[in-house]
Wavefront OBJ file of the C-alpha trace (Angstrom):
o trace
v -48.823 -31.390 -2.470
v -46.918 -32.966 1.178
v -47.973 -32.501 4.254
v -46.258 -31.096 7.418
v -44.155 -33.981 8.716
v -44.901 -35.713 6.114
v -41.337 -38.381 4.979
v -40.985 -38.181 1.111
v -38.575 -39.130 -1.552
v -36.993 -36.720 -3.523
v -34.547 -36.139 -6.440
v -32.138 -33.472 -5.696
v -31.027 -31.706 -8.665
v -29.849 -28.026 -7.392
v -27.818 -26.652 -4.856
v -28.947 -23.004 -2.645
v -27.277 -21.514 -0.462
v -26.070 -22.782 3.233
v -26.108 -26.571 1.918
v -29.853 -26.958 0.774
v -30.566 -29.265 -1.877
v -32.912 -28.454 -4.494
v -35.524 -31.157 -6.011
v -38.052 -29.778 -8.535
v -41.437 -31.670 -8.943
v -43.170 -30.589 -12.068
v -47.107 -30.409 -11.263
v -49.899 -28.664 -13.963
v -49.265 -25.183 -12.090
v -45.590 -25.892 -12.796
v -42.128 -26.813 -10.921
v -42.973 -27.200 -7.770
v -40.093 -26.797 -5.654
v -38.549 -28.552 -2.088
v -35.108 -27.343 -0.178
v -33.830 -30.012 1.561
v -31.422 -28.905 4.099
v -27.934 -31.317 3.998
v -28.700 -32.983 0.691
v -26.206 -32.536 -2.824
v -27.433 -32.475 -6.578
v -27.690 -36.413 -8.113
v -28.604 -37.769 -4.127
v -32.002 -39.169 -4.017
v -32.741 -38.802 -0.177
v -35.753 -39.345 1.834
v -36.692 -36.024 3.950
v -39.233 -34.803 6.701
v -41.435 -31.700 5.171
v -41.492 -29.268 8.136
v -42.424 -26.082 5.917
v -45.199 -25.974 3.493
v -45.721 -23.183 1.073
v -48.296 -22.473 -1.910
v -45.167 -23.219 -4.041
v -42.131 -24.680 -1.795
v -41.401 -27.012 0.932
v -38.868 -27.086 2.768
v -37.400 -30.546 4.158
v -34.999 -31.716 6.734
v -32.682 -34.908 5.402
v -33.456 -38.064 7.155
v -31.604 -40.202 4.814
v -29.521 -41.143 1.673
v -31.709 -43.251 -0.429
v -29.049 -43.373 -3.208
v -25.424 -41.255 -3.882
v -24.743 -39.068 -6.697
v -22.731 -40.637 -9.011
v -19.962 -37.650 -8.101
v -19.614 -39.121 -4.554
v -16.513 -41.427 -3.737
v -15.992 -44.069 -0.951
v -13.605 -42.658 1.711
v -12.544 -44.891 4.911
v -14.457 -42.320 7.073
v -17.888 -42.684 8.992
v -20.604 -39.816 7.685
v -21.936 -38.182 11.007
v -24.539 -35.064 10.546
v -22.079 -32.351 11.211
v -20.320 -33.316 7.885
v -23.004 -34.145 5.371
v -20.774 -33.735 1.793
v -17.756 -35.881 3.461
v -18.132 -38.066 0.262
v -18.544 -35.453 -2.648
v -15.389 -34.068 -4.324
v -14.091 -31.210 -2.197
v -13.663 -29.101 -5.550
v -17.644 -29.721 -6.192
v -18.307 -28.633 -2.966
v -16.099 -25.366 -3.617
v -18.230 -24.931 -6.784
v -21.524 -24.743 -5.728
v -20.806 -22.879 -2.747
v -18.597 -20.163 -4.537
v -21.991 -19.957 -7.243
v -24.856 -20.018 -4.763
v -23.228 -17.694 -2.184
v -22.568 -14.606 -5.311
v -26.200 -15.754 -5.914
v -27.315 -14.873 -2.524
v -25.467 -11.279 -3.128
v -27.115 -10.512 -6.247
v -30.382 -10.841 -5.040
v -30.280 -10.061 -1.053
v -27.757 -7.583 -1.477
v -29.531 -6.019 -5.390
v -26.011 -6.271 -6.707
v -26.432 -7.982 -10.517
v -23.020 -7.166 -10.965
v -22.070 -8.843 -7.978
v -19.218 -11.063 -10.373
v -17.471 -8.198 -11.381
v -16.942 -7.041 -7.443
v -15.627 -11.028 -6.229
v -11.762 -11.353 -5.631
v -11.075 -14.918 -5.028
v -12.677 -18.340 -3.165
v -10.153 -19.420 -1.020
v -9.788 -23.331 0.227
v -8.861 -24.693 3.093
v -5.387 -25.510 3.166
v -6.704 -28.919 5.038
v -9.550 -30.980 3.881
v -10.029 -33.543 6.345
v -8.783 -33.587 10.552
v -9.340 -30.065 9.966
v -11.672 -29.353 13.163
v -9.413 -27.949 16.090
v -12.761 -28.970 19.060
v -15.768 -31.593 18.638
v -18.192 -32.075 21.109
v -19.548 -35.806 21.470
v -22.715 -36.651 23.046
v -23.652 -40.477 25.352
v -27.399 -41.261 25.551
v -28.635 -44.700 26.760
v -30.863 -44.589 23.236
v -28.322 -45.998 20.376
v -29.632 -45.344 16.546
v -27.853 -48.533 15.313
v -26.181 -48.088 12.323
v -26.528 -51.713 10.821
v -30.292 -52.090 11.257
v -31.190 -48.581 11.400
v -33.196 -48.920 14.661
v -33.462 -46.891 17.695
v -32.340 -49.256 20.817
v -33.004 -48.475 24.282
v -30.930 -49.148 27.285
v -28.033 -49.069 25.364
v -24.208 -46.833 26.483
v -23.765 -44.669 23.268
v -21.190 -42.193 22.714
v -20.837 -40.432 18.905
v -22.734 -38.135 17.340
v -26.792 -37.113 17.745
v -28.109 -38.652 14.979
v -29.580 -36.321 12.273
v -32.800 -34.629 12.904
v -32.927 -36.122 16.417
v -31.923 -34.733 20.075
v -32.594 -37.887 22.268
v -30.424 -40.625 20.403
v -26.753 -40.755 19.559
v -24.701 -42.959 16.810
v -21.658 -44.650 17.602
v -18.836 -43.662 16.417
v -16.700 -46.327 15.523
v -14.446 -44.688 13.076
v -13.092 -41.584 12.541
v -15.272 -39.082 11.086
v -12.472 -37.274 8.778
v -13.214 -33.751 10.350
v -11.535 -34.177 13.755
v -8.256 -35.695 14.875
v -7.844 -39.168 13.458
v -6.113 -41.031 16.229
v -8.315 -39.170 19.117
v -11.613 -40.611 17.050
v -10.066 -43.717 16.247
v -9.871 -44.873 19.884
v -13.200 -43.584 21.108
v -14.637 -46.781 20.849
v -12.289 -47.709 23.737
v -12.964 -44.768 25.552
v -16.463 -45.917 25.208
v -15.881 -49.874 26.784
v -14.017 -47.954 29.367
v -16.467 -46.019 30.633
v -19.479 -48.416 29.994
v -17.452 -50.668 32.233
v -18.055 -48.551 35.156
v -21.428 -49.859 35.296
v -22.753 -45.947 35.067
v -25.044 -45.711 32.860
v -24.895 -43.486 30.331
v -27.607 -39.924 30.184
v -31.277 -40.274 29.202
v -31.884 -37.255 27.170
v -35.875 -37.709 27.781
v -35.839 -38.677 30.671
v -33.245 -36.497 32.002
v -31.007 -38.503 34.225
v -27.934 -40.622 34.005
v -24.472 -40.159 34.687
v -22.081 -39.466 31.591
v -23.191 -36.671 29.227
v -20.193 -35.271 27.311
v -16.798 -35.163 26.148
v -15.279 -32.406 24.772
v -11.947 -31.757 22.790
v -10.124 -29.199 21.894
v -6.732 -29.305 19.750
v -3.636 -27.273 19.306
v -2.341 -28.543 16.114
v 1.066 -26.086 16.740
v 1.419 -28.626 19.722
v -0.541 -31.871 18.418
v -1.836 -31.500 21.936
v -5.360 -32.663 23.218
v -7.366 -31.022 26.207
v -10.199 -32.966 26.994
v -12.921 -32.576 29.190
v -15.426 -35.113 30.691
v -18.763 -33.580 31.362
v -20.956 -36.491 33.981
v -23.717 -35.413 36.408
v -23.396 -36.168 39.662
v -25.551 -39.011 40.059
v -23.467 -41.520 40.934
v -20.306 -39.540 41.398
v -18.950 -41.633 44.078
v -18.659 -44.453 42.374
v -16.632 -43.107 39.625
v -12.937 -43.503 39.746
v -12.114 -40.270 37.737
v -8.504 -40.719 38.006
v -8.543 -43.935 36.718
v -10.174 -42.392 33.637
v -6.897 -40.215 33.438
v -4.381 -43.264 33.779
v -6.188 -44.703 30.926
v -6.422 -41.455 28.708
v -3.010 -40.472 29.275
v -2.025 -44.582 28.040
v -3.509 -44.154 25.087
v -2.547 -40.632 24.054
v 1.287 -40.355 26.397
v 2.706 -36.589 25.833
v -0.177 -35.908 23.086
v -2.652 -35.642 26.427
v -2.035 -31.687 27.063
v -4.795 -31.869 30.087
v -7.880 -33.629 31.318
v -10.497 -31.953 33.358
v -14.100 -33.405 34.834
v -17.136 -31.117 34.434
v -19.687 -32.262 36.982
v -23.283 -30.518 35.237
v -26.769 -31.143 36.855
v -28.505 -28.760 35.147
v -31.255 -30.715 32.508
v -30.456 -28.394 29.709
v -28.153 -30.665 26.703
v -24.993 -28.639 26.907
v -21.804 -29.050 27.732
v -20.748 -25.883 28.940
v -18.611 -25.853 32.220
v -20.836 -22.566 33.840
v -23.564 -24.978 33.588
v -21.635 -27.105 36.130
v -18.578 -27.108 38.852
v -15.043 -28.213 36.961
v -11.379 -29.108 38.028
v -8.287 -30.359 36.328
v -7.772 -33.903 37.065
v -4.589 -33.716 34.963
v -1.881 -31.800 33.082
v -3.008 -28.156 31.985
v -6.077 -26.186 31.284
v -4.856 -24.485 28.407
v -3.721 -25.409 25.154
v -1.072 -22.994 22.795
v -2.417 -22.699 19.127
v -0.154 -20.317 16.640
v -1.684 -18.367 14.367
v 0.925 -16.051 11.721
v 3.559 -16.131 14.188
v 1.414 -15.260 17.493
v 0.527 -17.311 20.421
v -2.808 -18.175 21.719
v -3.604 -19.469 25.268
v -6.775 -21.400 24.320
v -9.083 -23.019 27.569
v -11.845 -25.340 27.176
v -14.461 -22.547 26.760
v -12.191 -19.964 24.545
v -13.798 -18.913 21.318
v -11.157 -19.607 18.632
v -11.558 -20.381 15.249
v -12.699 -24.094 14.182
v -10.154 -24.734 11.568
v -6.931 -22.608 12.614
v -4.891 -23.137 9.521
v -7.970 -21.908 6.947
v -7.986 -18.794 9.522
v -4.434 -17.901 8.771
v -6.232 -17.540 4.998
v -9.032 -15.358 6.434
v -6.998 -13.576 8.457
v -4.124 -12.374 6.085
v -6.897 -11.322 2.927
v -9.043 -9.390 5.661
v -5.685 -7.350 6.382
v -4.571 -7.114 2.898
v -8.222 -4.874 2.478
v -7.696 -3.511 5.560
v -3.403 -2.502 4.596
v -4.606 -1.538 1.106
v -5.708 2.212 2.484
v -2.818 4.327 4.597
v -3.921 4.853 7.902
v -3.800 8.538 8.531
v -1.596 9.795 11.791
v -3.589 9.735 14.484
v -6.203 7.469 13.515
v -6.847 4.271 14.233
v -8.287 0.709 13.454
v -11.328 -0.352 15.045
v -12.083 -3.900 15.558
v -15.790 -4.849 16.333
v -17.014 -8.012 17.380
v -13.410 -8.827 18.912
v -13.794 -11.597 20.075
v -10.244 -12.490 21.595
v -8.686 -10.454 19.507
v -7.053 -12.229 16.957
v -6.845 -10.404 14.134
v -6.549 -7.144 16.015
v -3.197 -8.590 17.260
v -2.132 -10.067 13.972
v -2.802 -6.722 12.540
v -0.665 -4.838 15.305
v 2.216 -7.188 15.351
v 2.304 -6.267 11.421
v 1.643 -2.888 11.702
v 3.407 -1.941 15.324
v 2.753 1.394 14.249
v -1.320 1.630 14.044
v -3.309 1.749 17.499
v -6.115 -0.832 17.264
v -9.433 -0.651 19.567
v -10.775 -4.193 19.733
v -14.608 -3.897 21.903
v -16.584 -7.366 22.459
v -19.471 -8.074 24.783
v -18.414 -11.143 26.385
v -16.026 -10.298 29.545
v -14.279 -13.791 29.059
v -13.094 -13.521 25.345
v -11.330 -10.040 26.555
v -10.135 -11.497 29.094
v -8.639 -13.951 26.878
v -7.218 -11.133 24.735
v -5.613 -9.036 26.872
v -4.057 -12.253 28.557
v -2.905 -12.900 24.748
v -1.708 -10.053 23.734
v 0.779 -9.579 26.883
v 1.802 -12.866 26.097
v 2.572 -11.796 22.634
v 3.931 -8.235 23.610
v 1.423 -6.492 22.327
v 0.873 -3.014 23.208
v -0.803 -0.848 20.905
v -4.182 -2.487 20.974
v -7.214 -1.824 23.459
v -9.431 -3.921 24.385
v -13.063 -3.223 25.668
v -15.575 -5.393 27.151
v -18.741 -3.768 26.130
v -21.616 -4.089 23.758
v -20.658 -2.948 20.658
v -23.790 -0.699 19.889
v -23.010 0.891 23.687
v -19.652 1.519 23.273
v -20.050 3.348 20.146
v -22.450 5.607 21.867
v -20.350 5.842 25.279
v -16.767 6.472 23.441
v -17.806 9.776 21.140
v -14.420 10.512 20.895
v -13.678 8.026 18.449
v -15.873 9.491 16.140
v -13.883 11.349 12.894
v -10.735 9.576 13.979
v -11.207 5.941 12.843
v -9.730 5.012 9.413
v -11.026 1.242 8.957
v -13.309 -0.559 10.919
v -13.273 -4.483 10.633
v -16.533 -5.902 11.805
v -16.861 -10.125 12.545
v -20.483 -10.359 13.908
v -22.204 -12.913 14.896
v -24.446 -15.424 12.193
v -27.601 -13.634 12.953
v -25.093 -9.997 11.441
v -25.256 -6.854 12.512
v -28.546 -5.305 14.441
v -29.724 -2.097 12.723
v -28.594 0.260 15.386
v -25.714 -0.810 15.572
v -24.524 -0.856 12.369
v -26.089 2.533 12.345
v -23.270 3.710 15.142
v -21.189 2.263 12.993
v -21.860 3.792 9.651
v -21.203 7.125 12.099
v -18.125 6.623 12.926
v -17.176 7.539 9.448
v -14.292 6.009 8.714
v -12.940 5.873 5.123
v -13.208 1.966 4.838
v -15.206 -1.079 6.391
v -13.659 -4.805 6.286
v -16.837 -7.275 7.203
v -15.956 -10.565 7.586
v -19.160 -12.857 7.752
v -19.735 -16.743 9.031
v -23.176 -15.803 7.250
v -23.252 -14.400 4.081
v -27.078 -13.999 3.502
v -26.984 -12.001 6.375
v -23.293 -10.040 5.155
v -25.906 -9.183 2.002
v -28.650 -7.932 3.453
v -26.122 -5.279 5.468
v -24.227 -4.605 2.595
v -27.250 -2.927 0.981
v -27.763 -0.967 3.744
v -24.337 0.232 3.417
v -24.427 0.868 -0.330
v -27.604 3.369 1.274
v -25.267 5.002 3.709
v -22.425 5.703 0.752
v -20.440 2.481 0.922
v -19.779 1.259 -1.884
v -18.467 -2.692 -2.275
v -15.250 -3.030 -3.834
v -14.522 -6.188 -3.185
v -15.506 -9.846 -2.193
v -13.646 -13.009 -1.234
v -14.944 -16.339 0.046
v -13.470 -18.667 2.557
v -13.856 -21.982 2.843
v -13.584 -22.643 6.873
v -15.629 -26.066 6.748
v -15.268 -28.405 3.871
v -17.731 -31.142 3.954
v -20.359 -28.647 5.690
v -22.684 -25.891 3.635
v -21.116 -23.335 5.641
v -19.186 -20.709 3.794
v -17.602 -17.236 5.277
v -17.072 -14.207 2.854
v -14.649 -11.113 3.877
v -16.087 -7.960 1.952
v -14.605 -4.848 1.452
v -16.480 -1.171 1.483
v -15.446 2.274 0.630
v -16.806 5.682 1.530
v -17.743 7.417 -1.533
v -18.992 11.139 -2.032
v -22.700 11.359 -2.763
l 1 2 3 4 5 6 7 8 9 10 11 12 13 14 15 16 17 18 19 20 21 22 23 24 25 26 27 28 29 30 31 32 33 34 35 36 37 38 39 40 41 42 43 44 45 46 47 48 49 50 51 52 53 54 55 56 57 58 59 60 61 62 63 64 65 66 67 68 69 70 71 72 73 74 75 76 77 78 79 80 81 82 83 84 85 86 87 88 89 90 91 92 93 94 95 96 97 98 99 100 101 102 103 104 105 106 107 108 109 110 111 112 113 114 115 116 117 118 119 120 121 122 123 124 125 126 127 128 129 130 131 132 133 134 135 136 137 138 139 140 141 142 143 144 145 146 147 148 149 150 151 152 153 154 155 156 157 158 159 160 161 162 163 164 165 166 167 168 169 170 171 172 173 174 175 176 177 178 179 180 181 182 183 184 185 186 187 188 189 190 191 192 193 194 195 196 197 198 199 200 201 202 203 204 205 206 207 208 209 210 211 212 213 214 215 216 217 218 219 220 221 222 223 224 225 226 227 228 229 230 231 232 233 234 235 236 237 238 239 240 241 242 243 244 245 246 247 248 249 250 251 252 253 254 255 256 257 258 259 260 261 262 263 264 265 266 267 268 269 270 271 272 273 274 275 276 277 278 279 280 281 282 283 284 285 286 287 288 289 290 291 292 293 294 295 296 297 298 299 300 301 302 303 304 305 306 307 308 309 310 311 312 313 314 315 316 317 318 319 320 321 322 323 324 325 326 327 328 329 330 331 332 333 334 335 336 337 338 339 340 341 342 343 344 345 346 347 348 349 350 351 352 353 354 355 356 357 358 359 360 361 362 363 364 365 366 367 368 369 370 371 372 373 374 375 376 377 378 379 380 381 382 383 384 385 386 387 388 389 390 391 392 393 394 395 396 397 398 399 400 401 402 403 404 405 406 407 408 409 410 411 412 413 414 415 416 417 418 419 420 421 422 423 424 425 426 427 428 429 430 431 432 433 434 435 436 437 438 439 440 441 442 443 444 445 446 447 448 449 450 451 452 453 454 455 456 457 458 459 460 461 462 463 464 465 466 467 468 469 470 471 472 473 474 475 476 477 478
């Protein structure tokens, strides 16, 4: 019916899980059926086939052709990152809430999946809601006016979608990150062009500014920015000049600036790519979370949207509070990351010892940091891989009463949740950033003599396809 590659037209009239349009395209064999990733039921969009099947395509969105007739005008500009910014946040909520139980019933074999869901919870905030954003320069513009790709131009925005070499300004703010920070970037952007550095080639490789980065404490309404450049051209770059004008525009909202000088080719802004130092103000930001303080840095892994955490976070620990936690045992708290709900969960319950284990050094670092800074005692943190640790540590075995697990999007490897299933204890909380994923584990577990009791959704990116589910499992006797 397409070919690879092929650009088509397309009515979408369904919506599948993780934001994937569905249009149906009735042929003599029957419905013939495309995903398009990005796209919303009533859009007709124009998308690239990439995957061709016997009776399915899949397509990546290139463009809106037409909006549904659900989608209203907002004063915001539609970047990739947030491709429903238009359609009724309590659509959105519906077909995510319908397609991700879908995803359970048939990934997970539960039919009865409905009777096992608790609740869909929203974010609290539906736009500004992004606490980082990463923006991208490239000397090739996609201009949004005449829709063509210009060369030897200074962007700064947002990769446009389906591309890696060209960037869109952004001239307005986008509605998912701070308003007044994206409001002024087209200043930022005059600034900096007016250095006469040119801005990176993404084909080509070379070039002089590559990123900015933000990250926000809304407990503060504090920004800490960071300016990634190579270092072609470094000495003609008056960086501190940069931070007079930053800290003009933003006065006590500036927290800290830091430069991030990165010559490796790879398209990332990560500062152990490249040598950093703080040009101004601090290197941290504070972010609260129920109560607790966080020391967040530039490369900290903290939640996206802090305040639709707090949501998370408090229904994970009403599971986890709903079973006594015998004397003696303990709460076990895989994928740790920095520890956040292991130290909500202690400075609620002073009186339960809580093992947090993570495999990257830095994010324990950042926990045990946090939880002196909290006065936090009763929780232990391990840098480790989780499947190791469970093998290393055998005397946690028989004496751990819940074990929350918050893997990665790829879930759980077999092993490991194999060590885990081991462990024994009475009750697993899984909170997922992947459902399909979530399913496909929680069959396994239904195998080992978990049993589901219970399922919640959470709603950590509006405007996205993304959707995170906390699910609750029992031991039962077989």
């Amino acid at each position: 019916m397409f070919q690879k590659g092929e650009i088509v037209e397309l009515e979408i009239s369904g919506y599948a899980f993780g934001g994937r349009g569905i249009s149906r395209i009735e042929t003599e064999e029957g419905n013939y059926v495309v995903f398009v990733d990005n796209s919303f039921p009533g859009q007709r969009v124009r998308a690239k086939i990439d995957v061709k099947r016997k009776r399915h395509a899949e397509g990546k969105l290139v463009d809106v052709v037409r909006r549904s007739a659900n989608e209203k005008a907002l004063p915001f500009q539609e970047i990739s990152g947030g491709p429903y910014i238009f359609v009724p946040v309590e659509l959105q909520e519906k077909e995510k809430k319908e397609s991700t139980l879908d995803v359970f019933s048939r990934i997970g074999g539960m039919p009865d999946i409905a009777t096992k869901f608790d609740e869909f919870i929203a974010s609290p905030i539906h736009f500004f809601y992004r606490n980082k954003m990463e923006y991208s320069f490239s000397t090739i513009e996609h201009d949004l006016e005449s829709g063509e790709e210009v060369d030897d131009s200074f962007a700064l925005g947002f990769k446009r979608r389906g591309t890696w070499w060209k960037v869109e300004n952004l001239n307005r703010a986008s509605g998912l990150f701070d308003e007044q920070w994206e409001t002024i970037l087209h200043e930022i952007r005059t600034f900096l062009k007016a250095t006469g550095l040119p801005a990176w080639h993404p084909p080509r490789k070379v070039g002089f500014f590559r990123h900015i980065v933000v990250r926000k404490s809304f407990d503060g309404d504090a920004l800490l920015i960071n300016l990634v450049t190579s270092s072609e051209g470094l000495d003609r770059f008056d960086v501190d000049a940069f931070s007079d004008f930053l800290l003009g525009k933003l006065g006590r909202r500036l927290a800290g600036f830091q430069h991030t000088i990165n010559d490796n080719v790879a398209d990332r802004a990560k500062i152990e790519n490249g040598q950093w130092r703080l040009v101004y103000g601090e290197p941290v930001v504070i972010e609260k979370l129920l109560g607790l303080s966080f020391e967040i840095s530039m490369e900290s892994f903290f939640q996206t949207n802090p305040r639709s955490a707090e949501k998370l976070y408090t229904k994970a620990l009403s599971y986890v509070f709903e079973e006594p936690v015998p004397e003696g045992s303990a709460v076990m708290d895989l994928f740790c990351g920095t520890g956040t709900i292991g130290q909500i969960l202690s400075s609620q319950r002073p009186d339960v010892e809580v093992i947090g284990v993570d495999i990257v050094p830095e994010a324990i670092e950042d926990a045990v940091r946090n939880a002196q800074r909290n006065g936090i005692e009763k929780v232990k943190f391990f840098a480790a891989d989780v499947g190791k640790f469970l093998k290393e540590h055998p005397e946690y075995l028989g004496k751990i009463a819940t074990v929350i697990l918050d893997p990665p999007r790829a879930g759980i490897a077999p092993k490991t949740l194999q060590k885990t299933i081991d462990l024994g204890a009475e009750n697993i909380v899984y909170i997922s950033c992947n459902p399909s994923t979530q399913a496909r584990d929680a069959d396994t577990l239904r195998t080992a003599g978990y049993e589901l009791e219970k399922l919640s959704f959470v709603d950590q990116f509006p405007h996205t396809g993304h959707i995170e589910s906390i699910a609750k499992f029992k031991k039962v006797s077989r």
